[in-house]
C-alpha positions as CSV (number, residue, x, y, z in Angstrom):
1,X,-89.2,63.3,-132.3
2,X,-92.6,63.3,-133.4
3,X,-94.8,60.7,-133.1
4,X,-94.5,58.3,-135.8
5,X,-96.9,55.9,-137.9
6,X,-99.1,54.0,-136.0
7,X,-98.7,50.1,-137.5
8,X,-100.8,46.6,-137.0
9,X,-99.6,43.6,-136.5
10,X,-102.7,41.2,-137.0
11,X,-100.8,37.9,-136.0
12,X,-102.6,34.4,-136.8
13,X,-106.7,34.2,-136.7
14,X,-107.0,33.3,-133.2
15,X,-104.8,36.5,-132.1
16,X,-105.8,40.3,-131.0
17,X,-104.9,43.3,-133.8
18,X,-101.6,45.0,-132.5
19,X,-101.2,48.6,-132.9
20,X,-98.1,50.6,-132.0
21,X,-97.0,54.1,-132.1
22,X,-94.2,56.2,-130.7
23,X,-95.2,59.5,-128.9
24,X,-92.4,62.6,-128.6
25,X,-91.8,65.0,-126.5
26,X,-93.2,67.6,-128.4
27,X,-96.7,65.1,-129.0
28,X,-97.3,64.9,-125.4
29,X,-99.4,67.0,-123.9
30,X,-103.1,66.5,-121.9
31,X,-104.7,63.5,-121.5
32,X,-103.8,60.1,-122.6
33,X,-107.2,59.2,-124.4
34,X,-107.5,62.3,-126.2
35,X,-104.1,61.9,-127.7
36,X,-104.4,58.6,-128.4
37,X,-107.6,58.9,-130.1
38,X,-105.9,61.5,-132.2
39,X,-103.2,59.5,-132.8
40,X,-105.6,56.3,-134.0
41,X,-108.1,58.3,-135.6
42,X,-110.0,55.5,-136.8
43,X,-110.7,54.8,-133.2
44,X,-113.6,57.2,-130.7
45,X,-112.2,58.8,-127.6
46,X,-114.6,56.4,-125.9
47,X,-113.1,53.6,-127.5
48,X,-109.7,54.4,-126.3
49,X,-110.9,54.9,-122.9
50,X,-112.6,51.6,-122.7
51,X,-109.5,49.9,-124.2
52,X,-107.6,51.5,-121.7
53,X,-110.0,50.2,-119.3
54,X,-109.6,46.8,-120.1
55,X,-106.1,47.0,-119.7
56,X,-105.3,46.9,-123.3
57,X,-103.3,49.7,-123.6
58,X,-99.2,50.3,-122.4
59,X,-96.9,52.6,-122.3
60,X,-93.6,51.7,-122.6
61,X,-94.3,48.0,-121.5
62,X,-96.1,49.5,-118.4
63,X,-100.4,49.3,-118.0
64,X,-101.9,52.5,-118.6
65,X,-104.6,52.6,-115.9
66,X,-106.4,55.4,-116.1
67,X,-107.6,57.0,-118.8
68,X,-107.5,60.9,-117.9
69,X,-104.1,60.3,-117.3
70,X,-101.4,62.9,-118.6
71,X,-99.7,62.1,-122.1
72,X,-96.1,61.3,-121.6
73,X,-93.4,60.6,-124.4
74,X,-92.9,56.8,-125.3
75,X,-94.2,53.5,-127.3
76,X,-97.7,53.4,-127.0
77,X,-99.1,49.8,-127.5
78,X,-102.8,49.0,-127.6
79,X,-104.4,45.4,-128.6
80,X,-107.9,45.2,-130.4
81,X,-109.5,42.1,-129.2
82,X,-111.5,39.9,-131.8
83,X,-114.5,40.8,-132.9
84,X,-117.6,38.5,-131.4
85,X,-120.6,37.7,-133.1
86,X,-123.6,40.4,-132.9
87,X,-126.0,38.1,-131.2
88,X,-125.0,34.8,-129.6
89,X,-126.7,31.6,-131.0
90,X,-128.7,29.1,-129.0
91,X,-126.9,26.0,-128.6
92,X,-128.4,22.8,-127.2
93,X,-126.0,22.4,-124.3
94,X,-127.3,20.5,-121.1
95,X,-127.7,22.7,-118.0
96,X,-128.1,21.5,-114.0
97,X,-131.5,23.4,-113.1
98,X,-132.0,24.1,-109.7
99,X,-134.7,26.5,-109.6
100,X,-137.2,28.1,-112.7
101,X,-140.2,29.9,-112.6
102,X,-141.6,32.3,-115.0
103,X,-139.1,35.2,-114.0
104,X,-135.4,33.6,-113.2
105,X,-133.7,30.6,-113.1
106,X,-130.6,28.8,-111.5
107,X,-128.1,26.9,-112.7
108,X,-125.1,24.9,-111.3
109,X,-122.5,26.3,-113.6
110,X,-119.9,23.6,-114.8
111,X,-116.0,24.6,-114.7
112,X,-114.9,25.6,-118.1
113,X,-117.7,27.6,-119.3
114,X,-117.9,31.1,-119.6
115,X,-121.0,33.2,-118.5
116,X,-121.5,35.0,-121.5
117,X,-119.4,35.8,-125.2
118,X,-116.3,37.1,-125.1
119,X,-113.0,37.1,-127.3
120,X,-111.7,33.4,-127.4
121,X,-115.2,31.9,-126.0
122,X,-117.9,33.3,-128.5
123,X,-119.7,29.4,-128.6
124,X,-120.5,27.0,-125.9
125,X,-121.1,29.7,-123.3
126,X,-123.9,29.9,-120.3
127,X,-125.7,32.6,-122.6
128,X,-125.8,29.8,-125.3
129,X,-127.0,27.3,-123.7
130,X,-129.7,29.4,-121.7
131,X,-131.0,30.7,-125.3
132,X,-131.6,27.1,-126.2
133,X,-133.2,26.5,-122.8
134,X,-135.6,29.7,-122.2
135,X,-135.5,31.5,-125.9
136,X,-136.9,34.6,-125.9
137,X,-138.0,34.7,-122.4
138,X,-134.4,36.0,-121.5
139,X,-133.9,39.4,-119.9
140,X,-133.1,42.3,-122.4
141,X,-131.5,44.3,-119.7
142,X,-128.0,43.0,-119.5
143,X,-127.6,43.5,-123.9
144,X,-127.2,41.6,-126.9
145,X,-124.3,39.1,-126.0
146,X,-125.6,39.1,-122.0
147,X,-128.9,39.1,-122.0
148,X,-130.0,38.2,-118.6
149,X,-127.1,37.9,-116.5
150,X,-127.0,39.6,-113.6
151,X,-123.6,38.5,-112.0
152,X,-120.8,36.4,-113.3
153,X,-118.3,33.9,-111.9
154,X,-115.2,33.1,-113.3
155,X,-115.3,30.5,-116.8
156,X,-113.0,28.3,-114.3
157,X,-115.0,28.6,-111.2
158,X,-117.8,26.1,-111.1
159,X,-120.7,26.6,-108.8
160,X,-124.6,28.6,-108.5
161,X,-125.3,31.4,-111.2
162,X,-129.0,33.2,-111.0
163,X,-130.3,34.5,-113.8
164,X,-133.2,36.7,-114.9
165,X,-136.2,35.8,-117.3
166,X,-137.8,39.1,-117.4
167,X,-137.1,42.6,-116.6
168,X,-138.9,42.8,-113.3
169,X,-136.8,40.4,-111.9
170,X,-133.4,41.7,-113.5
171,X,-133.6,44.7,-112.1
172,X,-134.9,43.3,-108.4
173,X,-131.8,41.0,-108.7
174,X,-129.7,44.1,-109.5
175,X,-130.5,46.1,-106.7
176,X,-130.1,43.1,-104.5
177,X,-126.5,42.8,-105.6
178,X,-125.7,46.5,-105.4
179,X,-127.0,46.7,-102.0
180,X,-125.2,43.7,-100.6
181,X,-128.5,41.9,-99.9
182,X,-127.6,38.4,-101.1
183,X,-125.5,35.3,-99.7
184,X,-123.3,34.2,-101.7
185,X,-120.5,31.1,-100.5
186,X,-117.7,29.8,-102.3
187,X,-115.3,26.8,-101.3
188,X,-111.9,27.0,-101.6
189,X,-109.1,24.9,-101.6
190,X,-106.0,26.7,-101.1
191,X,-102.2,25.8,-100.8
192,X,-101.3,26.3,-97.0
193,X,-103.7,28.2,-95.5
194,X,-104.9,31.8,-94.5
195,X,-102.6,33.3,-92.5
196,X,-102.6,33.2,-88.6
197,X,-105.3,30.2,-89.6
198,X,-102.9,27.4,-88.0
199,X,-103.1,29.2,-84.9
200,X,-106.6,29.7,-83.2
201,X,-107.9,32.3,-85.5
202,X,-109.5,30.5,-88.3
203,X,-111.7,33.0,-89.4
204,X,-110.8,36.5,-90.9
205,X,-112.2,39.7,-93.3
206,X,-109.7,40.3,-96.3
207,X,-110.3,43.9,-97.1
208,X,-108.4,45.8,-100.4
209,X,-109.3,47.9,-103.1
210,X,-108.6,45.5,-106.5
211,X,-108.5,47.1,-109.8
212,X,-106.1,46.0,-112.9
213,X,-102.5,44.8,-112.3
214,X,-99.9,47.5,-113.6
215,X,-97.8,45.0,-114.6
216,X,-99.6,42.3,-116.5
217,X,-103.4,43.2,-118.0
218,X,-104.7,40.2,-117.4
219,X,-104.5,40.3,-113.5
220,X,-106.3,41.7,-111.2
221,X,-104.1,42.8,-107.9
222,X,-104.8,45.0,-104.6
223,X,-104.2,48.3,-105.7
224,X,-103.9,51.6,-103.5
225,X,-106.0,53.8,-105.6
226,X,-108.1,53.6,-108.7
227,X,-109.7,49.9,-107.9
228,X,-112.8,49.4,-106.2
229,X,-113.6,48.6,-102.4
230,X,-113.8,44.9,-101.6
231,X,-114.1,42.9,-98.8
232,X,-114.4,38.8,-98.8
233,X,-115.0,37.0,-95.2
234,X,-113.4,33.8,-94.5
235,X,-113.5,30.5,-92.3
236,X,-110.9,28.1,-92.2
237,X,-112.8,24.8,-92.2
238,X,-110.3,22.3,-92.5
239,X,-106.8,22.2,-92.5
240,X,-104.9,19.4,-94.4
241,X,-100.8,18.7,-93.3
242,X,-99.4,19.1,-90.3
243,X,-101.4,21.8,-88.2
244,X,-99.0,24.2,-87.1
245,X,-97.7,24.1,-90.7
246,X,-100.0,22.9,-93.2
247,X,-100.0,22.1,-96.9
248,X,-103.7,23.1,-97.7
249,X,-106.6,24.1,-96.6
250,X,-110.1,24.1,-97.3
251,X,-111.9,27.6,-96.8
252,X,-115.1,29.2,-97.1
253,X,-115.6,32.3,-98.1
254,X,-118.4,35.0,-98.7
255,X,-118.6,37.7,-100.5
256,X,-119.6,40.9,-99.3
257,X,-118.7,43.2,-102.3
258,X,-118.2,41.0,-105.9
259,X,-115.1,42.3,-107.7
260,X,-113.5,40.6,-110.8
261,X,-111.4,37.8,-109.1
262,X,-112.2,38.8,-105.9
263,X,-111.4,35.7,-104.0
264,X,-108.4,34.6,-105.9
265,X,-106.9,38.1,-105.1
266,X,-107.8,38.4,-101.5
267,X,-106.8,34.6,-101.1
268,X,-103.3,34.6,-102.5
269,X,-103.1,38.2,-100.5
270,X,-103.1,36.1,-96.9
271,X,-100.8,33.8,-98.5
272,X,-103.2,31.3,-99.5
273,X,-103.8,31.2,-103.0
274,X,-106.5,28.6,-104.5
275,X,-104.5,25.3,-105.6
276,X,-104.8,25.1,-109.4
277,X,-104.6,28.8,-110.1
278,X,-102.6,29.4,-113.1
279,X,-103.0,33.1,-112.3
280,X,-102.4,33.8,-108.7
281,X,-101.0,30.8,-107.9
282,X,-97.6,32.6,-107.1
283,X,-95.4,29.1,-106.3
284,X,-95.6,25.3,-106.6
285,X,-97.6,23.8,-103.8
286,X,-95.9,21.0,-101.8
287,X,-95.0,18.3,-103.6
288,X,-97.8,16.0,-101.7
289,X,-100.2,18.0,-102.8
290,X,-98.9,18.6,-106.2
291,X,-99.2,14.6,-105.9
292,X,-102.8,15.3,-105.1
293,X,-104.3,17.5,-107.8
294,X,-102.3,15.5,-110.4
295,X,-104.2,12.4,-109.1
296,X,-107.7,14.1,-108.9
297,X,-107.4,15.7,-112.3
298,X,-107.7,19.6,-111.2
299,X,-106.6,21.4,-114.3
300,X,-108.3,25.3,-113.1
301,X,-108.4,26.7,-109.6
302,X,-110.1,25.0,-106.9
303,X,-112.8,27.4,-106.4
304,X,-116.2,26.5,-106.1
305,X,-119.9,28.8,-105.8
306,X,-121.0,26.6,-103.3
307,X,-124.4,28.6,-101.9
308,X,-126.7,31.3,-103.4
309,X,-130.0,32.9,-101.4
310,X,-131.6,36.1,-102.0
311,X,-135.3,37.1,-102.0
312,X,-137.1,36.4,-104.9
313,X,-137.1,39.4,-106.8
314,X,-140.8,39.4,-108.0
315,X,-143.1,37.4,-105.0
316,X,-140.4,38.0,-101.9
317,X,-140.2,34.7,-101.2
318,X,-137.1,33.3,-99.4
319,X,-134.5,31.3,-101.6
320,X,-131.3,29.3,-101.1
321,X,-129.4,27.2,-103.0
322,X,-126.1,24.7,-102.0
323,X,-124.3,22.8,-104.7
324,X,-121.7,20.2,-103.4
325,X,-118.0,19.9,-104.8
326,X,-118.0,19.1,-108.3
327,X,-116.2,16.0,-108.9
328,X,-112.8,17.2,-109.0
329,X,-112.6,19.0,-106.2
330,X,-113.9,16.8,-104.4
331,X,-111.4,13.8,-105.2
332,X,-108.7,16.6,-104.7
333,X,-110.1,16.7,-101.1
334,X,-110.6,13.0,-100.3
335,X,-106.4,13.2,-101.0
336,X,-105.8,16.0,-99.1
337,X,-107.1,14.7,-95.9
338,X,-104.9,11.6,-96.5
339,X,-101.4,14.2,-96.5
């Protein structure tokens, strides 16, 4: 059968463009981008890889994760996302400052906001509110719809974001990152706990390659080839329940590489998953503790960037930065220590 005619579905304002085509036997042959991209041809080759990149594209119901991939027969399904504004607009949103000079600045990100743009948050972002802050003094580097972020946490994730003010400092920061050569602490609060963590060994490295889940796009999952190297350190701090078995757990962790997700992956790999998570959450808690973040009003995983420090990128100066639990999590764990 030869392919047939690719065709949209659009769905309501708020959804992504569907296309759909069906590849035969006789269609498929080298790699998946190129045929693809002669397939759409109102799409680039490099548009199709980074579709495919983002997980928007499947075969058959099944993630296509790699781009140089052989061609096989079947229904090819990729989704457009929305289109986002050219340039973000400033927005006079208030922002918890813990550190600005002329070069960067930190903020205690709240849960629910998003770094920077992106399909279904173009408004009300970090970016936003830091154009309304610090105007043109932002960063260039990072582009239009991120200009001066260096690293991200998740829109969920509360906690310490740095963020550069001039190029100097963005690329200082940068290199910092990539070389591993900056502290960065988050608090979890997970249901049950690491394991071996009700034993004697409370503390642990999670290492695993994460890259895209096969099976669902918008997962992240520890993959045996084609993710990237990643390795979270962890201390059990507090165990909530009965200690040979318990319910939850409060646990530090720090980062060593930063991958998409990283914690909420390596977490819910040890059998610990971050209470709240509606993505790797992988089963109901107990019910005491579903008692518990009902009561404290946790509606997004318990996951919190707790500590930054690096060395100022410009003067070398040592900085470090703690933020306590935001008020959520921190009702959820005056509860918890009641189970």
């Amino acid at each position: 059968m030869a392919a047939e005619a690719p065709y949209a579905d659009a769905g309501d304002d708020d959804s992504p463009a569907i296309r759909v085509i069906s590849l035969g036997p006789e269609n498929a042959h080298g790699r998946v981008d190129k045929a693809l991209a002669e397939l759409f041809p109102e799409f680039s080759r490099a548009r199709v890889q980074a579709l495919i990149a983002q997980g928007l594209v499947s075969r058959d119901g099944v993630l296509i994760s790699e781009a140089s991939g052989k061609a096989i027969a079947g229904d090819y399904r990729l989704e457009i996302p929305l289109p986002i504004a050219a340039e973000p607009s400033a927005q006079a949103i208030p922002l918890n400052v813990l550190f600005e000079d002329a070069h960067l600045i930190v903020v205690d990100k709240p849960a629910g906001m998003a770094v920077h743009p992106a399909p279904g948050s173009e408004q009300g972002t970090l970016v936003n509110a830091l154009l309304h802050h610090a105007g043109d003094s932002l960063s260039g580097i990072g582009g239009v719809l991120r200009p001066g972020i260096v690293h991200r946490i998740d829109k969920d994730t509360s906690g310490i974001v740095v963020v550069a003010k001039t190029d100097a400092a963005h690329h200082g920061l940068s290199a910092l990152f990539a070389a591993h050569d900056i502290e960065r602490s988050y608090i979890a609060l997970t249901r049950g706990a690491p394991r071996g963590a009700a034993g004697k060994d409370l503390s642990g490295t999670i290492e695993g390659a994460i890259g895209r889940s096969s099976s669902d796009r918008k997962k992240m999952a520890l993959v045996r080839s084609g993710g990237r190297h990643a390795v979270t350190h962890y201390t059990t701090e507090r165990l909530f329940g009965p200690a040979q078995k318990p319910l939850a757990a409060r646990v530090a962790c720090t980062l060593q590489t930063g991958r998409t997700h990283q914690i909420r992956v390596h977490l819910a790999s040890v059998g610990a998953p971050c209470l709240g998570d509606p993505v790797y959450g992988s089963g109901p808690p107990a019910e005491k503790v579903r008692a518990a973040i009902a009561q404290s009003g946790l509606r997004r995983q318990a996951l919190h960037a707790a500590v930054l420090g690096f060395r100022h990128p410009v003067s070398g100066a040592p900085l470090a930065f703690e933020s306590p639990l935001p008020p959520d999590m921190a009702r959820l764990h005056a509860l918890l220590v009641e189970l």
